[in-house]
C-alpha positions as CSV (number, residue, x, y, z in Angstrom):
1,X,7.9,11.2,-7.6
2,X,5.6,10.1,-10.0
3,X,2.8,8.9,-8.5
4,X,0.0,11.9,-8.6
5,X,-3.1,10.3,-7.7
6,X,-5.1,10.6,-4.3
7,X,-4.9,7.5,-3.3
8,X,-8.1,8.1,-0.6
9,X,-10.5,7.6,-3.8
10,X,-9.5,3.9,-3.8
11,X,-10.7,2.9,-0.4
12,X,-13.8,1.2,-0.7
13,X,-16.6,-0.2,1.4
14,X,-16.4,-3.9,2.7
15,X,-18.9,-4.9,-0.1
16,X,-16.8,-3.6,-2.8
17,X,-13.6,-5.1,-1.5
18,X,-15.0,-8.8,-1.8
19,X,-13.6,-9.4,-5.0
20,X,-9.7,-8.8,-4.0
21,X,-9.7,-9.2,-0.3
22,X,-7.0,-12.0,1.0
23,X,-6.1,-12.9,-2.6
24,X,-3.0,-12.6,-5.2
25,X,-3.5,-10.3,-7.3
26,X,-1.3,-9.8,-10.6
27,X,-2.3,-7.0,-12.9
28,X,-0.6,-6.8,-15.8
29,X,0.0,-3.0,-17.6
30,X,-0.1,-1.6,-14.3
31,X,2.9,0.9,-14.1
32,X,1.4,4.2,-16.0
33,X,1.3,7.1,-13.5
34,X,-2.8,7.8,-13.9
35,X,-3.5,4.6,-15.7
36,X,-6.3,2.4,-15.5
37,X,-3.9,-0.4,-14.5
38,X,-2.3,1.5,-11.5
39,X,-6.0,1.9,-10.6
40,X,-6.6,-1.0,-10.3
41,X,-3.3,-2.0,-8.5
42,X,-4.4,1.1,-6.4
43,X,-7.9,-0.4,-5.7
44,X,-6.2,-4.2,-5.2
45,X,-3.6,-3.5,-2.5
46,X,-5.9,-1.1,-0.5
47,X,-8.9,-3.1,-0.2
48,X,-7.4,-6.6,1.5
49,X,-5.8,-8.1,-1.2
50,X,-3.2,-10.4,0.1
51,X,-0.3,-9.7,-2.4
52,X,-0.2,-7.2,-5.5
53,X,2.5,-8.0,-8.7
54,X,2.6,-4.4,-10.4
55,X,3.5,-5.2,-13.9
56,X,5.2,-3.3,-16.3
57,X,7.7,-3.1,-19.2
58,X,9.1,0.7,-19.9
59,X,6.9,2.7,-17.2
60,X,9.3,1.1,-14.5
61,X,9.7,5.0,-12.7
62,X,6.4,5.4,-12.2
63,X,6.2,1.5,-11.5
64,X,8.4,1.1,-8.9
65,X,6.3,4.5,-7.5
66,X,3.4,2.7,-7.1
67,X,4.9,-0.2,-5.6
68,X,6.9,1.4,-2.7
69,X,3.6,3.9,-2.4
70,X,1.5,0.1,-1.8
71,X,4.4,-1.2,0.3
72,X,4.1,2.1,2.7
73,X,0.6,1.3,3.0
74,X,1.5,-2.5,3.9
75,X,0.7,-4.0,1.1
76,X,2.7,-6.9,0.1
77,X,3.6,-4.8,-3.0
78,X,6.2,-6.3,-5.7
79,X,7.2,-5.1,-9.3
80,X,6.9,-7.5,-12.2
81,X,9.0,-5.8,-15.4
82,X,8.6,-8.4,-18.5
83,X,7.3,-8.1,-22.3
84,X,4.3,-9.4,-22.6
85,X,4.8,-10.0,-26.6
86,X,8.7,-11.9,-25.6
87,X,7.5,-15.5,-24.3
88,X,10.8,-16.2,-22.6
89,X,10.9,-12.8,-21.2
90,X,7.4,-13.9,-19.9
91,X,8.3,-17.4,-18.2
92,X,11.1,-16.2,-16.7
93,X,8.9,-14.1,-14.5
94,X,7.1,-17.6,-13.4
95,X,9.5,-18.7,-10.3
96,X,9.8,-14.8,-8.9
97,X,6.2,-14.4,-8.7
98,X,5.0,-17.7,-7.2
99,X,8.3,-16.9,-4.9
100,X,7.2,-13.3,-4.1
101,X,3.8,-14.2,-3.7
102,X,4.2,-17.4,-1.8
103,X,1.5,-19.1,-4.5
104,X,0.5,-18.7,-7.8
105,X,-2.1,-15.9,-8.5
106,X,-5.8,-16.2,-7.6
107,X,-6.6,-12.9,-10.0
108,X,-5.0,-12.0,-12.9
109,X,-6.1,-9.0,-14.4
110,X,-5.4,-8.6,-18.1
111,X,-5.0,-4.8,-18.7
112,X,-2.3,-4.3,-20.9
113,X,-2.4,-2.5,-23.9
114,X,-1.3,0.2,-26.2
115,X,-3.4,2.4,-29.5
116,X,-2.3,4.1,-32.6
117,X,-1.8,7.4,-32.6
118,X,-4.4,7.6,-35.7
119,X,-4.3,7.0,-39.1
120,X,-7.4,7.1,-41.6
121,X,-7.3,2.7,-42.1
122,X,-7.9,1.8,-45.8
123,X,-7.0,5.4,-47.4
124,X,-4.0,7.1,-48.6
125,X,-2.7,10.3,-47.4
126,X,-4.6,13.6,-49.0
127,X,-2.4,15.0,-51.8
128,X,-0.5,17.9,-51.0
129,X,-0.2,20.9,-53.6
130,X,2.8,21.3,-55.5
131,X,4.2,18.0,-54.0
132,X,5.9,15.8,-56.8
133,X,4.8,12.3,-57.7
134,X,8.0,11.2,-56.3
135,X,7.8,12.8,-53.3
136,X,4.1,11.8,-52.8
137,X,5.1,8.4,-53.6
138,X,8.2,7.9,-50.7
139,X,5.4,10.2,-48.4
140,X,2.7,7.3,-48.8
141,X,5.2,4.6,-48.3
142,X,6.9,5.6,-45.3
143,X,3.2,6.7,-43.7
144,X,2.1,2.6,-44.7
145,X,5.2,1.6,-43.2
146,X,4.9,3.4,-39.9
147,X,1.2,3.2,-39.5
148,X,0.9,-0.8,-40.0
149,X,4.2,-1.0,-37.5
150,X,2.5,1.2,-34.8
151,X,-0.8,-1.2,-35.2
152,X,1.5,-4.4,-35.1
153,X,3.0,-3.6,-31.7
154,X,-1.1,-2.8,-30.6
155,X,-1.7,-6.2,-31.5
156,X,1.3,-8.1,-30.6
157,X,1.1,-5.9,-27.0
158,X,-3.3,-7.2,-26.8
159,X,-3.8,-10.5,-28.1
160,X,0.0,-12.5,-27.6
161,X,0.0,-10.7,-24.4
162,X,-3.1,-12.1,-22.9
163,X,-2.5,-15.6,-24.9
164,X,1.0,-15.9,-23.0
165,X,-0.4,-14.5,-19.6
166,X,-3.6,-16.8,-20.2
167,X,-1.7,-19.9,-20.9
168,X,0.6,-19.7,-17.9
169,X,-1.2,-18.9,-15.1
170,X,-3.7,-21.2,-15.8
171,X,-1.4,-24.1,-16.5
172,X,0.3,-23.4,-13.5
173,X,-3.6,-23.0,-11.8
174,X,-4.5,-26.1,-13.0
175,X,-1.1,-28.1,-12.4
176,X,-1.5,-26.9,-8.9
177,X,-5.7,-27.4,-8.5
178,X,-6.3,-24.0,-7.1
179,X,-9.2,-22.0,-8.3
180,X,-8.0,-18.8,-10.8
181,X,-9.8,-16.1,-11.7
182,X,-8.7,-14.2,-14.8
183,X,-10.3,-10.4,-16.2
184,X,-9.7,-9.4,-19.7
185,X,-9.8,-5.7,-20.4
186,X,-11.1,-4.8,-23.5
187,X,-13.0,-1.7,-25.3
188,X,-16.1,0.0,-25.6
189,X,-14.5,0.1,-29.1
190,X,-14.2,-3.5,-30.1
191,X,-18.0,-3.7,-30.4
192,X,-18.3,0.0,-31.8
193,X,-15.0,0.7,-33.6
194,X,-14.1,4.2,-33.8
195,X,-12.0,6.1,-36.6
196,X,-8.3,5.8,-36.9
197,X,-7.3,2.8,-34.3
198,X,-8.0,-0.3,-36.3
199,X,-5.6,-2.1,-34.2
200,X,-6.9,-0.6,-31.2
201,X,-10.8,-2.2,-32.2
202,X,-9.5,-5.2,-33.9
203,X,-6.9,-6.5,-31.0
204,X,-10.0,-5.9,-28.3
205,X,-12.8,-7.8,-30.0
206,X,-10.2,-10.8,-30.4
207,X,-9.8,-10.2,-26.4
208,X,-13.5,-11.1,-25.9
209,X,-13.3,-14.4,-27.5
210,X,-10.3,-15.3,-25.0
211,X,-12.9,-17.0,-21.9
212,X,-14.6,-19.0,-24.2
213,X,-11.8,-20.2,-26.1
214,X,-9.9,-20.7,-22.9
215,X,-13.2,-23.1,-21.6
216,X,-13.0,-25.1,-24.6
217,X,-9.1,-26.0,-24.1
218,X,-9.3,-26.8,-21.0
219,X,-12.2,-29.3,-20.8
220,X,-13.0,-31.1,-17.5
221,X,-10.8,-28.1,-15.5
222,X,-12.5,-25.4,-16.6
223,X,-14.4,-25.2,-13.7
224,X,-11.2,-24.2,-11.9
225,X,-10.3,-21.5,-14.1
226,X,-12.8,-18.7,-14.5
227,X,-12.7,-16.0,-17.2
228,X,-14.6,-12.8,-18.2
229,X,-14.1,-9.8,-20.1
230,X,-15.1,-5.4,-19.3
231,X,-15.6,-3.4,-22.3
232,X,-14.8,0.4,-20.7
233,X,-16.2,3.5,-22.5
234,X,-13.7,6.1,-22.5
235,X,-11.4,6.6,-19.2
236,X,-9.3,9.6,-18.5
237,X,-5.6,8.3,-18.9
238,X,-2.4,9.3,-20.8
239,X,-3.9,7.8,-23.8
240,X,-6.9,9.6,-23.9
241,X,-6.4,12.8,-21.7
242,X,-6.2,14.6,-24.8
243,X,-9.5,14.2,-25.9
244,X,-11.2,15.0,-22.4
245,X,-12.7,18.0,-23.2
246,X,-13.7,17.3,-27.0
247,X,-17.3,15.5,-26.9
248,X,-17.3,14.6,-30.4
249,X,-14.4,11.7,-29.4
250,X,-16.1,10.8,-26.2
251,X,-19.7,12.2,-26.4
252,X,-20.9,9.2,-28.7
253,X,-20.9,7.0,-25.0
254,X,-21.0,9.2,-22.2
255,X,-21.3,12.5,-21.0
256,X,-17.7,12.9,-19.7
257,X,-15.0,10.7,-19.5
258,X,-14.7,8.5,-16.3
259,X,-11.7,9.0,-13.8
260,X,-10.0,5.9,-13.0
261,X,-10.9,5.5,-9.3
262,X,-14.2,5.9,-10.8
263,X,-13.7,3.0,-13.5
264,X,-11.6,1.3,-10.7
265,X,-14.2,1.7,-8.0
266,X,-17.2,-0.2,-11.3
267,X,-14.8,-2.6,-11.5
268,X,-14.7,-3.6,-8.0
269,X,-18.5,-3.7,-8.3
270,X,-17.7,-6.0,-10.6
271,X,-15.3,-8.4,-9.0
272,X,-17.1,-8.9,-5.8
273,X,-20.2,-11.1,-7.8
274,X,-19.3,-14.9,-7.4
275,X,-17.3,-16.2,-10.1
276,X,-19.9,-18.5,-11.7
277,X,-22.0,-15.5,-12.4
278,X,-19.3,-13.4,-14.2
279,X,-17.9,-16.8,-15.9
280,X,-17.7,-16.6,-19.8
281,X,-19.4,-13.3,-19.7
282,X,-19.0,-10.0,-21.4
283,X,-19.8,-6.8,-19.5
284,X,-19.7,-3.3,-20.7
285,X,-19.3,-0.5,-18.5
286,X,-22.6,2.4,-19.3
287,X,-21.5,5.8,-18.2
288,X,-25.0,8.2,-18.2
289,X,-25.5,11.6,-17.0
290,X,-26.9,11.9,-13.3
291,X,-28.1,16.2,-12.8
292,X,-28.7,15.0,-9.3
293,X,-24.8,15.0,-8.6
294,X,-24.1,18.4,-10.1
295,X,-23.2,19.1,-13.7
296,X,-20.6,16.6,-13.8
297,X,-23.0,13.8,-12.2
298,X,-23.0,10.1,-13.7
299,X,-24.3,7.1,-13.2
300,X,-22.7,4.1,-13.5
301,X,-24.2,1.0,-14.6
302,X,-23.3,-2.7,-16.1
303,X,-24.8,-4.1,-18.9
304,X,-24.2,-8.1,-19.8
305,X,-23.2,-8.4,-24.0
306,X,-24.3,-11.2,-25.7
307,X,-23.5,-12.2,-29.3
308,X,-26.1,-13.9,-30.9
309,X,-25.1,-15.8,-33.9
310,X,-27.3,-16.3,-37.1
311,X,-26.7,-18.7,-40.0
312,X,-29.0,-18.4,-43.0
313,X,-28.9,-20.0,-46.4
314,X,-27.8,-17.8,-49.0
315,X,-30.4,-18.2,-51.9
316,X,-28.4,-17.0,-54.6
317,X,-26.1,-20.3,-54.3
318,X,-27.6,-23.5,-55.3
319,X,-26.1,-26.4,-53.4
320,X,-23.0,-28.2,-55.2
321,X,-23.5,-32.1,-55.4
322,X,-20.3,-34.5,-55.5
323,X,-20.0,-37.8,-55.8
């Protein structure tokens, strides 16, 4: 079976559990066995939530895992398989979700996403000794070729995903005039990039722009639809297990890596403030070290991001005059 977690880590107390209790919950990127996505499916289904659509496009074994694990507990557990980056695939999960659910989504929680598995952005490939121009040449090309491929599906998989998950629920939340919630996870990394996953930085700072832009479109109904985005440090998952025990990846934020019930259990933190206070907001997850809680102790704490933007005359560029 591949589900592997202990599920006992996701129960929280009845403060916590605000934010998902009696509502429909749809998380997309959900079906990774050890994922922050099954966490919080995981933390969803066992703290009151009404309904819980596990999403997911190849992880469907340890998908459909999680949802008969949710449905054992009595959760009204369902799986959602669709690509994110097909639109048609996409809508034609619209009618089996409202059905399964009996109503649209109150939460949508935008989690999916994929990285690179590392390439040095903006240089070529070191030369290799003895290696012949030709062979260097069809060496470079077929490293360009894979590389910018591998960062195309990050992107596609990031921002048309949460553009097409965006645009449909709330159409369908506003077409039906019930209040929707909708989380955007993004990256301690879109505000800090890190070495050898442009499309990993790039695609999550475009994800931070997504409430605002989303406000602007919708005009007088944007008080219906609320939207905020969580920039998480470094989380142990399949992506980043590797790189657990090597502080120079993870030791420029945090002290260890979070678990996932642990990230799960901030983000319920998180959820449970009232919507207006989260709306249009950016939150970034601060992981610290805590001695008091043994040597793997951490604190836990949120910390509000705001841009400020700055426009100054440039000096060197007298003004142009026209007629």
């Amino acid at each position: 079976m591949a589900f592997t977690v202990n599920s006992s880590h996701f129960k929280y107390a009845t403060h916590l559990a605000a934010g998902v209790k009696g509502k429909r919950v749809l998380i997309s990127g959900a079906g990774k066995d050890g994922g922050l996505g099954q966490s919080f499916a995981l933390a969803a289904g066992l703290n009151g939530a009404e309904s819980v659509a596990v999403h997911f496009h190849s992880s469907y074994d340890d998908g459909l895992d999680l949802v008969e694990f949710l449905k054992s507990q009595g959760v009204n557990a369902f799986p959602l398989q669709a690509d994110v980056t097909n639109m048609g695939d996409l809508w034609a999960t619209r009618t089996y979700v409202i059905d399964k659910m009996g109503g649209i989504p109150n939460l949508v929680i935008c989690n999916s996403g994929l990285t690179e598995r590392g390439y040095s952005f903006g240089r070529s490939l070191r030369e290799v000794d003895g290696e012949s121009p030709a062979m260097r040449r069809a060496r470079v090309r077929q490293a360009f070729i894979n590389n910018l491929n591998e960062t195309r599906v990050v992107l596609d998989t990031k921002i048309d995903g949460f553009m097409a998950m965006t645009h449909l629920w709330s159409g369908e939340a506003v077409y039906a005039n019930e209040p929707l919630q909708i989380v955007y996870i993004s990256s301690r990394q879109s505000i800090d990039p890190g070495a050898s996953v442009p499309g990993y930085a790039v695609a999550n700072w475009a994800v931070l722009q997504l409430p605002q832009v989303l406000a602007v479109n919708l005009g007088k109904s944007a008080g219906l639809v609320t939207a905020y985005s969580v920039m998480y440090p470094f989380v142990r998952t399949g992506m980043t297990n590797e790189y657990a025990e090597n502080p120079k990846v993870f030791g420029r934020w945090q002290p260890r890596m979070l678990e996932t019930y642990e990230a799960a259990e901030a983000f319920m933190q998180l959820l449970a403030l009232p919507a207006e206070e989260t709306n249009q907001g950016m939150f970034e997850v601060l992981v610290e070290e805590d001695a008091s809680k043994g040597e793997k102790g951490v604190k836990v704490t949120w910390k509000q991001v705001k841009f400020n933007v700055s426009e100054d005359t440039l000096a060197s560029t007298p003004p142009l005059t026209f007629g």
